[in-house]
N, C-alpha and C positions, 0 to 999 in steps of 0.2 A: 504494500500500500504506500500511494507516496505520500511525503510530509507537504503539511500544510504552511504555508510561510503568509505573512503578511508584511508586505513592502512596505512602508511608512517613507515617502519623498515626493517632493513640491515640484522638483523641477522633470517635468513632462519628458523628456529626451531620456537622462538619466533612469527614468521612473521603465522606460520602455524596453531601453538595453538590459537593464538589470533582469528585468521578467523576461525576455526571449532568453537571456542565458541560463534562467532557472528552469525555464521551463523545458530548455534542452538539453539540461541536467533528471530532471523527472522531476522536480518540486510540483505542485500545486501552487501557483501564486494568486494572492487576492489582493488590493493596491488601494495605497488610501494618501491624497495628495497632503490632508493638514492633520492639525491636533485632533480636533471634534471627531472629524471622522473615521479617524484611526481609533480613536477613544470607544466611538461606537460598533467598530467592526470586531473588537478583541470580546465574541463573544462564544456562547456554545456553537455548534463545534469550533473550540478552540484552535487557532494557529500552534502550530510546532516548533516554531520561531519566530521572532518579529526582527526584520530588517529595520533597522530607525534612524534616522535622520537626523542632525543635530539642531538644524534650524527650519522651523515649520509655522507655518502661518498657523495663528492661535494659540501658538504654547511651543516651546521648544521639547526636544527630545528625551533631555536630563527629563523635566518635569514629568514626561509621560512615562517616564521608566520609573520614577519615584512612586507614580500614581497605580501602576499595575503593580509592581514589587509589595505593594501597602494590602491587597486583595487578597485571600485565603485561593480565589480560583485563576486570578492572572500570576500570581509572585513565582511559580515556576514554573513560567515560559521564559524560555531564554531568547536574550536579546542581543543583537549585535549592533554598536551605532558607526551609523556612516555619517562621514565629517571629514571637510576640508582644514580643520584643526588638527596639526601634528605635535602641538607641544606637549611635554609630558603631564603638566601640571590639568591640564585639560581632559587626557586619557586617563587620570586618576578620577574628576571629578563625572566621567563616565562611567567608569566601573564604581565609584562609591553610589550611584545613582541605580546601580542592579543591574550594569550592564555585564554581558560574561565576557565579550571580546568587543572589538574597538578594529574599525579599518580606516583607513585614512584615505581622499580621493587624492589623485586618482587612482584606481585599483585594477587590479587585472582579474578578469571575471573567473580564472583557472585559483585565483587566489583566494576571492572571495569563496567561492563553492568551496574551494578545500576549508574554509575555517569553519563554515556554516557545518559543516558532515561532523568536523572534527565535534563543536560544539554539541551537534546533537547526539553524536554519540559517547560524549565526557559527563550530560545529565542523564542519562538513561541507566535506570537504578540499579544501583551496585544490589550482584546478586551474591549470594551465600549460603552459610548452614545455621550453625547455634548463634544467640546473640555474646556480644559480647561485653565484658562488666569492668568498669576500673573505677573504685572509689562511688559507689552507688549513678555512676552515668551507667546506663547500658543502652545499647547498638544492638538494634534488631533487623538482618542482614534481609532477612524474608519479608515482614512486614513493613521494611524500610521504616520503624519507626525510632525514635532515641526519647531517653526518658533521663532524668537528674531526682533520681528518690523517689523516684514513680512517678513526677511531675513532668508531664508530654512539654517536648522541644520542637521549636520550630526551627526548620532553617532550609534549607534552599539544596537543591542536587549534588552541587558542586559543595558545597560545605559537608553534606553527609559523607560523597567520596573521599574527599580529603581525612573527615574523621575515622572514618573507617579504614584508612592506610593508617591515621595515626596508631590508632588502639590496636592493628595485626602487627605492627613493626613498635611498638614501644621503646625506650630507653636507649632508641639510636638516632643519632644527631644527621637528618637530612639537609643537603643545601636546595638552593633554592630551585636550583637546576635539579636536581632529584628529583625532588616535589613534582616539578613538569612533567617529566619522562613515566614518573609513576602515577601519578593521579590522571594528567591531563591527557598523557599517552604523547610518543616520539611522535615526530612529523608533523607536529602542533604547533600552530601562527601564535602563541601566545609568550609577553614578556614576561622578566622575570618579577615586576613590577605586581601584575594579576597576582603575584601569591601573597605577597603579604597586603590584599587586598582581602582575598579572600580567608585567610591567617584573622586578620579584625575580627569576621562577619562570623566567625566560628568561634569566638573567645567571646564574642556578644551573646552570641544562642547560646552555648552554657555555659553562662555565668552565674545562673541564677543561683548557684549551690555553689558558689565560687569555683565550678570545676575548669576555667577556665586557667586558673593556677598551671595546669597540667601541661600544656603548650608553651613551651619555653622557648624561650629566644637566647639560639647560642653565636655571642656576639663575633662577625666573621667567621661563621660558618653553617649557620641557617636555624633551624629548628627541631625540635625535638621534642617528644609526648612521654611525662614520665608521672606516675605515681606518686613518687617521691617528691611532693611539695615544699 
């Protein structure tokens, strides 16, 4: 079955190229020129990803990614924004807005299709056996759920992968570059920048039991998930 995309871009040319290449990829595309209307198309049946635009008549990008991320039924749709801003401080305020990757125009359509696959298949739920327990968090690989003392956590695809590499590889110091290779998977368009993005958004979800303790930051040479607080 192929994924459903929803293109989010204003400028008509752009808007046309994008969707013959997706479509000559196999996507399903559905296209929405501004804010509103993209606001109103992110509905059941669900997109499988939303291409977005950084600057959009009625509301900019950021905002719409804040706006879906805040939803119990949009928050994990992953999103990639397209933007003629390459600065970095700008592809942080991307990804701190819920974005999972970040392309910059102009782009090469062979580029974009590889990050869009890659992304969809870096959320697609880590599968496994038993749950697993460190200091009353438990990681539930089948139900894809995590709990902090029984108290249900929320968080996002990519934060559950990540967790779940944490707590099977415990009490070894990964670099950032590790992180990628093993969560995001090799052959992945993403910075080094993305992890300790997503490093935050997973010390946020559980904190609530301060088990965020457990994700340490080991200075020059990346991180590490350890018990031992």
């Amino acid at each position: 079955m192929s994924k459903r995309v929803l293109l989010v871009e204003d400028e008509s040319p752009i808007r046309e190229m994008v969707k013959f290449v997706l479509e000559q990829s196999g996507f399903e595309t559905m296209e929405a020129e501004d804010y509103d209307v993209a606001l109103e198309m992110v509905k059941e049946p669900y997109p499988d990803l939303i291409l977005l635009d950084w600057m959009l008549p009625g509301g900019s990008g950021v905002q719409l990614a804040k706006k879906l991320k805040q939803h119990e039924h949009t928050r994990d749709i992953p999103i990639i924004m397209l933007t003629a801003r390459g600065e970095e401080d700008d592809k942080v305020r991307g990804l701190d807005a819920g974005a999972d990757d970040y392309v910059t125009k102009p782009f090469s359509p062979k580029e974009l299709v590889a990050r869009m696959k890659a992304v969809i298949r870096r959320v697609t739920p880590t599968s496994g056996d038993e749950p697993i327990e460190f200091n009353g968090l438990v990681l539930d690989p089948i139900s894809h759920r995590v709990t902090a003392k029984e108290d249900p956590l929320d968080m996002g695809p990519t934060e559950f992968k990540l967790l779940h590499f944490f707590m099977t590889h415990s009490e070894r110091v990964y670099s950032r570059e590790q992180l990628l290779d093993n969560v995001w998977g090799t052959n992945v368009y993403v910075e080094d920048r993305t992890v300790d993005v997503h490093i935050r958004r997973l010390r946020k979800a559980i904190s609530r039991h301060n088990h965020d303790a457990m994700i340490q930051t080991v200075r020059g040479a990346g991180y590490r998930f350890s018990a031992k607080v």
